[in-house]
C-alpha positions as CSV (number, residue, x, y, z in Angstrom):
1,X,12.2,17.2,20.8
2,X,10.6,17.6,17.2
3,X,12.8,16.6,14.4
4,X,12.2,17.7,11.0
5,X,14.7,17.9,8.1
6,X,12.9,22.0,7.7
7,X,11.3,24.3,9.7
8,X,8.2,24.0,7.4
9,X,8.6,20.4,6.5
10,X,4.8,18.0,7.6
11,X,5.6,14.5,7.6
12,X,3.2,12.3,6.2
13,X,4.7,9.0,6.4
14,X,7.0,7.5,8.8
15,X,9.4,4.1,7.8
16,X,12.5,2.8,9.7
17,X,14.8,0.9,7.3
18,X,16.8,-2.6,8.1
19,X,20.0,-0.4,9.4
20,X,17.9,1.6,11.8
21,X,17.9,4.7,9.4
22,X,14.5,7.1,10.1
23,X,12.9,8.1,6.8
24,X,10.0,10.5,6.1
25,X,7.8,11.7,3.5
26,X,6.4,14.9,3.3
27,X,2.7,15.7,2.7
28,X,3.0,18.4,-0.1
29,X,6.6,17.7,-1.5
30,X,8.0,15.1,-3.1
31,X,11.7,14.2,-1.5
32,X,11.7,11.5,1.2
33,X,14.5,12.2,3.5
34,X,16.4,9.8,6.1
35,X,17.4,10.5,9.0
36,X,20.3,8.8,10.3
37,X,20.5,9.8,14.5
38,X,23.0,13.0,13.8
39,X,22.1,14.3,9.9
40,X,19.2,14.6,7.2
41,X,20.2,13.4,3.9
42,X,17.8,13.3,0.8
43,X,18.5,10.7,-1.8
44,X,18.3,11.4,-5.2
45,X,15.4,10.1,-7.9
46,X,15.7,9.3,-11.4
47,X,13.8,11.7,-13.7
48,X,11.3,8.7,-14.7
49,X,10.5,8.9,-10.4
50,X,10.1,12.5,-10.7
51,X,7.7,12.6,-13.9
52,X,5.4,9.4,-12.2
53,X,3.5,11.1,-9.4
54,X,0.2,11.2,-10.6
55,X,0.2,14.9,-11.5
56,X,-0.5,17.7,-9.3
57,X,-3.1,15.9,-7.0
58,X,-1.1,13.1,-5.8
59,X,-1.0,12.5,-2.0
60,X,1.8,10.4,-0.3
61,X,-0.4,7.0,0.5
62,X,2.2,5.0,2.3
63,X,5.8,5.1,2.9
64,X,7.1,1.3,4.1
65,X,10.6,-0.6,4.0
66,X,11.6,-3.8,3.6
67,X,13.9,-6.4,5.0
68,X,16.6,-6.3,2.5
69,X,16.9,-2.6,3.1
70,X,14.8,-1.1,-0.2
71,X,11.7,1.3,0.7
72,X,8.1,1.6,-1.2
73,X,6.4,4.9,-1.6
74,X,2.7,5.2,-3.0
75,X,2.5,8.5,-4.3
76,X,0.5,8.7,-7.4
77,X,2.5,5.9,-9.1
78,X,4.9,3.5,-7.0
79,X,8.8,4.8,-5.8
80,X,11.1,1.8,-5.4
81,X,14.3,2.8,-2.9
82,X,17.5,0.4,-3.6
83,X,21.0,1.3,-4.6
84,X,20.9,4.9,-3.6
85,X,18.4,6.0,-5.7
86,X,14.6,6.4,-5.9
87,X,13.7,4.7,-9.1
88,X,9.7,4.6,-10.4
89,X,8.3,1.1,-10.7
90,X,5.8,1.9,-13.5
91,X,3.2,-0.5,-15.3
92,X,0.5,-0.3,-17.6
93,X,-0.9,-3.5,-15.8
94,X,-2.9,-1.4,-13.3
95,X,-4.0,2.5,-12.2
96,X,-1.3,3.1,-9.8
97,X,-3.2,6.4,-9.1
98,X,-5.5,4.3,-7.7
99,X,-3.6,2.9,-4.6
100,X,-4.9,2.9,-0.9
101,X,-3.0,0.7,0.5
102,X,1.3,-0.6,0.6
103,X,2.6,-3.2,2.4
104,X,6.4,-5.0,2.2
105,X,7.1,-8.2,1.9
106,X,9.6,-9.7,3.6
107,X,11.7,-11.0,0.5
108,X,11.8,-7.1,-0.6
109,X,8.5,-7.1,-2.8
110,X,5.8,-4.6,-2.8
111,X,1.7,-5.3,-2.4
112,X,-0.8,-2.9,-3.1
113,X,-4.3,-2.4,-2.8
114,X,-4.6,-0.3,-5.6
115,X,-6.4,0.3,-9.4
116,X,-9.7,2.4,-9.9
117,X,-13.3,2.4,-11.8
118,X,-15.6,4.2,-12.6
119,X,-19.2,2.4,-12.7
120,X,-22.6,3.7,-13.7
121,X,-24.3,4.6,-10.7
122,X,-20.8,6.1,-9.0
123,X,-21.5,9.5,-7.1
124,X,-18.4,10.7,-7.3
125,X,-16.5,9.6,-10.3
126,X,-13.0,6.8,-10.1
127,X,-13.4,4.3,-6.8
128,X,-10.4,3.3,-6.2
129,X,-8.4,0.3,-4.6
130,X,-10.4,-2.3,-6.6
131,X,-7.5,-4.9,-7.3
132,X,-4.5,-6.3,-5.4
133,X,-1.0,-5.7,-7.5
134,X,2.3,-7.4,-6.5
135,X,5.4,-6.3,-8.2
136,X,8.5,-8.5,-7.7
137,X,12.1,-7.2,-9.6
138,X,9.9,-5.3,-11.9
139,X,7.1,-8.3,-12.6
140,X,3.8,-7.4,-12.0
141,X,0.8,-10.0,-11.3
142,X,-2.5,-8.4,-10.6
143,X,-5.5,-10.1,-8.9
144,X,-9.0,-8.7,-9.0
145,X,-12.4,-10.8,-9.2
146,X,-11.4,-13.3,-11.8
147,X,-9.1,-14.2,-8.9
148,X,-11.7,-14.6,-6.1
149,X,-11.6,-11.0,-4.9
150,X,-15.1,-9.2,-4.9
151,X,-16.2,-7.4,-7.8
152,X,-16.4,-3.5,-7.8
153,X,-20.1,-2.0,-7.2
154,X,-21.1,1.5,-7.8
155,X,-20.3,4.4,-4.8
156,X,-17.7,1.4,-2.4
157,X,-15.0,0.8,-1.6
158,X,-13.7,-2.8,-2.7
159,X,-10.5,-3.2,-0.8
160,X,-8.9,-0.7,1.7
161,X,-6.0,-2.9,2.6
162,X,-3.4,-5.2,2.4
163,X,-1.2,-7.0,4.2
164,X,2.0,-9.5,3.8
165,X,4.1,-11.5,6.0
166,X,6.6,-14.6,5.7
167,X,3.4,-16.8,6.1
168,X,0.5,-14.9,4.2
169,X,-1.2,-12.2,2.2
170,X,-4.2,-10.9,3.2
171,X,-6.5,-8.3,2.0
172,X,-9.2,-6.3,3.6
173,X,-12.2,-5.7,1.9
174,X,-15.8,-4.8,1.7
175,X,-17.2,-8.2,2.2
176,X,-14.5,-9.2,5.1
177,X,-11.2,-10.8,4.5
178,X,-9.3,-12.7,2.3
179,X,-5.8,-14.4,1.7
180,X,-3.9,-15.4,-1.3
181,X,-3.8,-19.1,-1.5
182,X,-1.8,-20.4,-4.5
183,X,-3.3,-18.1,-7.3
184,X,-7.0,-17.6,-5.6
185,X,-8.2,-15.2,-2.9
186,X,-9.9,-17.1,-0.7
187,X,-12.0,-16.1,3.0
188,X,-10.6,-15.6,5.8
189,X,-13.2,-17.1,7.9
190,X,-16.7,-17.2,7.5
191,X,-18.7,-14.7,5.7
192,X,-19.4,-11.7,8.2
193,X,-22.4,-10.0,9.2
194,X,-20.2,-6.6,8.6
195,X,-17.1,-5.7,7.7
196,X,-14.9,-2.4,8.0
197,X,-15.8,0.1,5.8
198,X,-12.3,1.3,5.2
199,X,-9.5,-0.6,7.2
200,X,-6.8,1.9,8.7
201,X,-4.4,-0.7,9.5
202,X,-4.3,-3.9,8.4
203,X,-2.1,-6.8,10.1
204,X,-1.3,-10.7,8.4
205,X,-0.6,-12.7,11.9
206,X,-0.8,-15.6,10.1
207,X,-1.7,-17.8,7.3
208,X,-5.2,-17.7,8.2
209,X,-5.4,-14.9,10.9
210,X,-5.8,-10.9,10.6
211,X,-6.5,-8.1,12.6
212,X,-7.6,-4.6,11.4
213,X,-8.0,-1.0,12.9
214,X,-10.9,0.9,11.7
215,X,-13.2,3.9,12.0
216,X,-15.6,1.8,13.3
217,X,-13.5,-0.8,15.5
218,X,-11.3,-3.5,16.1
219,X,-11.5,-6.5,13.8
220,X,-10.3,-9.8,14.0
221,X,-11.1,-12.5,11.1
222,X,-9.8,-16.2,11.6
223,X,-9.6,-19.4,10.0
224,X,-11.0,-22.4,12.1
């Protein structure tokens, strides 16, 4: 049977929440609605949630939720789900425009692959996702090449994804993967003869094991 909370609503984004609760974002709108096995409910957002989209050509990157019940939406800036409302988790730190990629921690925390650049030499203006942001009860700390990540080049992608489990952080990238350790990115593995051009779907097994879907393959990186 197809579900929908309307008749002209396209989900973009699927997340189930910590009490079993279904939620979905829409591609062109901007409410995320829940669906609790009988009823659709749409919570409310603050105005400061409603103003931080982006503008007009935001797209819904990634809708995910957390242990402790709270739900992340990328979608232009960064949504933040917890107490009933959707508040906007806003920083000057980094482009939030610029995220590709949202994972949840298990402690309730939010990682992105996110920020953007414009080089000389770029064909087609801002390349985003250059810079790994967490944000943790409104702290940001964000990590880019200073912190071991690789450095942006003109016309590709740096990093297309990230993920985070109880044991590890990992990021996808250009030159193959790497995981937090301390406060340094290090490899995951040893330097590849390729690496995915954009990871889909990125997955932290471990502290020094990942696994990531792309257009071109299946990839698996591992320590030892």
């Amino acid at each position: 049977a197809v579900c929908r909370p309307q008749p002209s609503f396209t989900i973009a984004h699927v997340a189930v929440d910590a009490a079993g609760g279904v939620w979905v974002a829409p591609e062109l709108t901007k409410d995320v609605s829940r669906f609790d096995g009988t009823t659709w409910s749409t919570p409310p957002s603050d105005p400061a949630w409603t103003a931080d989209r982006g503008g007009a050509n935001a797209w819904p990157v990634s809708l995910v939720a957390a242990d402790d019940g709270s739900l992340w939406l990328a979608f232009g800036g960064l949504g933040h789900y917890q107490a009933k409302t959707w508040t906007s988790a806003a920083t000057d730190a980094v482009d939030l425009s610029g995220t590709v990629s949202l994972a949840a921690a298990p402690d309730g925390s939010a990682w992105l692959a996110t920020g953007s650049v414009s080089l000389p030499g770029d064909e087609w203006g801002l390349y985003s996702g250059i810079a790994v942001a967490h944000v943790d009860g409104g702290s940001w700390t964000v990590y880019d090449s200073a912190d071991g990540l690789p450095a942006p080049e003109p016309s590709r992608a740096t990093i297309t994804a990230v993920a985070a489990s109880s044991q590890a952080v990992i990021a996808a990238t250009r030159d193959g993967f790497y995981r937090l350790s301390g406060d340094r990115w290090v490899r995951v593995g040893r330097s590849p003869a390729a690496a995915p051009a954009w990871a889909q779907k990125l997955l932290a097994v471990s502290a020094r094991e990942a696994w990531a879907a792309s257009d071109d393959g299946l990839w698996h990186a591992r320590d030892g």
